[in-house]
C-alpha positions, -999 to 999 in steps of 0.1 A, spaced: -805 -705 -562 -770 -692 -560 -761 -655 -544 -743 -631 -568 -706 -629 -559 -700 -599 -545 -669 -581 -551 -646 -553 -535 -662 -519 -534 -645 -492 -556 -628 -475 -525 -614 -505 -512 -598 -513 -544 -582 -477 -548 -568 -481 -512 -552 -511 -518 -535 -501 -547 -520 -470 -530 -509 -489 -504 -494 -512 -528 -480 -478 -546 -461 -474 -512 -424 -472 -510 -407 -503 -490 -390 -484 -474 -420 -465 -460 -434 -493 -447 -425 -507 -410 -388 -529 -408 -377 -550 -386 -375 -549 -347 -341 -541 -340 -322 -568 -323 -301 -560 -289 -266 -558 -310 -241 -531 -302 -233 -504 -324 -206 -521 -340 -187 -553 -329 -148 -546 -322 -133 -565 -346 -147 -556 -383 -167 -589 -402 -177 -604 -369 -206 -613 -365 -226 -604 -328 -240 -634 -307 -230 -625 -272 -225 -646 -240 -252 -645 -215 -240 -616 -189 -238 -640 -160 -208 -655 -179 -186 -624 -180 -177 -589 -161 -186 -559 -173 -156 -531 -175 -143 -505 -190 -107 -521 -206 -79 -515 -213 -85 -482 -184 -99 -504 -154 -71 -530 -164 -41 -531 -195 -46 -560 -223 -13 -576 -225 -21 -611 -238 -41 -633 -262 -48 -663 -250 -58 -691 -276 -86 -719 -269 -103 -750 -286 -132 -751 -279 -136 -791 -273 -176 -785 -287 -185 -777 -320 -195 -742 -326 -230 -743 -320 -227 -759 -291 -198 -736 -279 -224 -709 -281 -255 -721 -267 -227 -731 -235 -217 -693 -234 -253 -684 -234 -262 -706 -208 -261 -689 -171 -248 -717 -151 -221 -723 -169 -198 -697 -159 -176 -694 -189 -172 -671 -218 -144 -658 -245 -145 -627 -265 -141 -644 -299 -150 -682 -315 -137 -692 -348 -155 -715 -369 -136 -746 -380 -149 -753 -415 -148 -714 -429 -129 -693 -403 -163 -676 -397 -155 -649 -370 -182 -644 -340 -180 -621 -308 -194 -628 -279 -178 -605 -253 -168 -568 -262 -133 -564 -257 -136 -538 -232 -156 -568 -211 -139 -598 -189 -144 -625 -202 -144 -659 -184 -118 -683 -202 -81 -684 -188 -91 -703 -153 -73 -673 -136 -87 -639 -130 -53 -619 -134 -49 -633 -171 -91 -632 -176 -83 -591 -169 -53 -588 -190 -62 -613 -221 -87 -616 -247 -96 -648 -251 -103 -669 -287 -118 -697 -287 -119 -723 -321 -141 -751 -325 -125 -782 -324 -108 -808 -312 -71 -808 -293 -69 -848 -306 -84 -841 -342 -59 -821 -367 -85 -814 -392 -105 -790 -372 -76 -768 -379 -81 -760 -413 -62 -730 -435 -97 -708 -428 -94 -710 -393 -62 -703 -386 -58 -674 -412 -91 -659 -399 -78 -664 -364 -44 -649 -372 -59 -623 -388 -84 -617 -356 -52 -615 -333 -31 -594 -354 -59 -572 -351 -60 -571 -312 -23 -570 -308 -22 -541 -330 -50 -527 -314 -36 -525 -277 -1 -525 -287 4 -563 -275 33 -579 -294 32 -605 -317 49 -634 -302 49 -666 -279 55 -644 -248 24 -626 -255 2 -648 -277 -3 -681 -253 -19 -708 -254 -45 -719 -223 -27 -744 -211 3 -718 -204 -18 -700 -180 -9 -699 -143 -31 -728 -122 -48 -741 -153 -57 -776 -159 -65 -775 -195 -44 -787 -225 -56 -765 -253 -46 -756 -280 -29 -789 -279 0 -807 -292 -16 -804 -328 -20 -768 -330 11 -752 -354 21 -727 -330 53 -718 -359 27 -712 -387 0 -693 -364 27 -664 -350 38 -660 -386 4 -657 -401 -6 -632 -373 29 -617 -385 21 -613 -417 -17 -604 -412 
């Protein structure tokens, strides 16, 4: 012999319906996440650096931002990141560009040291871009990324009043006691000044 079905009581039916009646926006969001109130370069996106890879400050007042110091990355982009999340890594920059689209993403605050020159004095004084890649493979450096990267710097030179040239827009291997090579021989230094020119 089969039990009737039994079904929802009358109440319980009217509270689900009000509930359903509810406004979304009424109802609870999302956690926040731990970004800060706005990232310092507009269209960034926020994945910051693990803070055992940078130094907190309080620029340009605890030190003056006279350079820009462009990287590649030798990594793609995602493992660029998980590197300047990593603690024991030691190494950071304010800024990676995404090869394929330009895609912008901050990962110091500008205010903050970041750890990419290889010499503390320029670390204080620069911030740092990084853009995934290659120094030995030309097609990393698409049009997006180096508009989107010109566009980035002309943004920080104006910014902090840095000018927008070789002496002031470098390239890592030009900094003091460094052993890298990047951007490398490959990177159009002539096109990238005047596209951040022209930004």
């Amino acid at each position: 012999m089969e039990r009737a079905q039994s079904f929802p009581s009358r109440r319980r039916l009217l509270k689900g319906a009000a509930l359903a009646a509810l406004p979304y926006a009424l109802l609870p969001g999302a956690k926040a996440t731990a970004q800060p109130a706005a990232v310092d370069y507009p269209g960034a996106e926020w994945i910051p650096a693990t803070g055992s890879n940078y130094t907190a400050s309080d620029r340009p007042y605890s030190y003056e931002l006279d350079y820009v110091i462009i990287h590649v990355t030798q990594a793609s982009y995602v493992t660029t990141l998980s590197i300047f999340q990593n603690p024991q890594k030691k190494v950071s920059a304010h800024y990676l560009v995404r090869s394929a689209d330009g895609h912008v993403t901050q990962c110091v605050r500008e205010r903050d040291v970041a750890w990419h020159a290889g010499n503390w004095d320029y670390n204080t004084r620069s911030i740092g871009i990084e853009h995934e890649g290659w120094i030995d493979r030309p097609a990393y450096f698409t049009d997006a990324l180096y508009e989107e990267s010109a566009r980035l710097t002309a943004a920080v030179c104006d910014r902090y009043g840095i000018p927008k040239d070789r002496a002031h827009i470098l390239g890592h291997y030009e900094v003091p006691g460094t052993d890298h090579t990047d951007p490398g021989p490959n990177w159009d230094w002539t096109r990238y000044i005047r596209l951040v020119n022209f930004a």
